[in-house]
C-alpha positions, 0 to 999 in steps of 0.5 A: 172299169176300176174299183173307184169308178165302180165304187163312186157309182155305188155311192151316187147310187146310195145318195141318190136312191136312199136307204132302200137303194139296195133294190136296184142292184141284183141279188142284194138284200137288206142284210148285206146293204146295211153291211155294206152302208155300215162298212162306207160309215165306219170309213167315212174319212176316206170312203166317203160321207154318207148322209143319214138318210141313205141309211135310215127311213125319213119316218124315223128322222124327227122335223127339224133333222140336219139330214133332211136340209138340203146338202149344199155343194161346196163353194155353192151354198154357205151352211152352218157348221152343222150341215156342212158336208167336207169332201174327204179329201179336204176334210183335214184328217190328213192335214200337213199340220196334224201331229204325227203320233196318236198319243199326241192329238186329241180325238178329233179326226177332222177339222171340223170336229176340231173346230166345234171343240175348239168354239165349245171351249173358247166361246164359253164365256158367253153367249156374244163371244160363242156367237163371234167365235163360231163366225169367224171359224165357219169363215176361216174354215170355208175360205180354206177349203174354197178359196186355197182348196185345202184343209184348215190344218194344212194351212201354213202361215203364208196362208193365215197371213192371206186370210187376214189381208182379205179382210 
């Protein structure tokens, strides 16, 4: 069996059993699961995203939580910004478009954090246009990743030109 195939066991299994997932595999405690869930955390980009409750308990989480809204898959559900879940590999951190120099970029890592500053900064003239801008963003943003099956930043123009002829 391979690494990846263990590992994405190992991740279906955190989802699915949560924060105290660590009981299912032998002789693993609290200690070296927090490790292991701080580890998947850190590398999140290419590991995979863990949600929030696989690493803290539901008691802990205030009402209104984003964590305890249901995920929705993919070209399933429409989310907002807030609780949409990127797979990794569309999440635009290794956009075609993305400088190649550090010192270049701005510290967003992901399209999505590059689209939330981006609705920050523009759409605060006011409350109507923040509105407006944050619409069309989420559209532009889940037609890339649905529809072309590929991050924001790696569309070129061909792609933008299509986007605006669906209209």
């Amino acid at each position: 069996m391979c690494i990846r195939t263990r590992f994405d066991g190992l991740l279906a299994l955190i989802r699915r059993r949560r924060q105290r997932w660590y009981t299912a595999v032998p002789r693993l405690g609290a200690t070296g699961a927090r490790r292991i869930t701080d580890f998947i955390d850190q590398h999140a980009g290419t590991l995979g995203y863990l949600s929030r409750l696989a690493l803290v308990p539901r008691r802990q989480l205030a009402p209104g939580d984003a964590a305890l809204q249901p995920i929705a898959r993919v070209g399933a559900d429409v989310v907002p910004l807030e609780a949409l879940r990127v797979p990794a590999a569309l999440d635009g951190s290794a956009g075609l478009n993305c400088a190649p120099v550090r010192a270049h970029q701005a510290e967003m890592n992901t399209d999505l954090q590059a689209v939330s500053a981006w609705i920050a900064i523009r759409g605060a003239r006011s409350v109507q246009t923040q509105r407006a801008y944050r619409r069309e963003a989420e559209r532009l943003l889940l037609w890339a990743i649905v529809a072309k099956g590929k991050p924001l930043s790696s569309l070129n123009t061909l792609d933008v030109a299509e986007y605006l002829d669906a209209d």
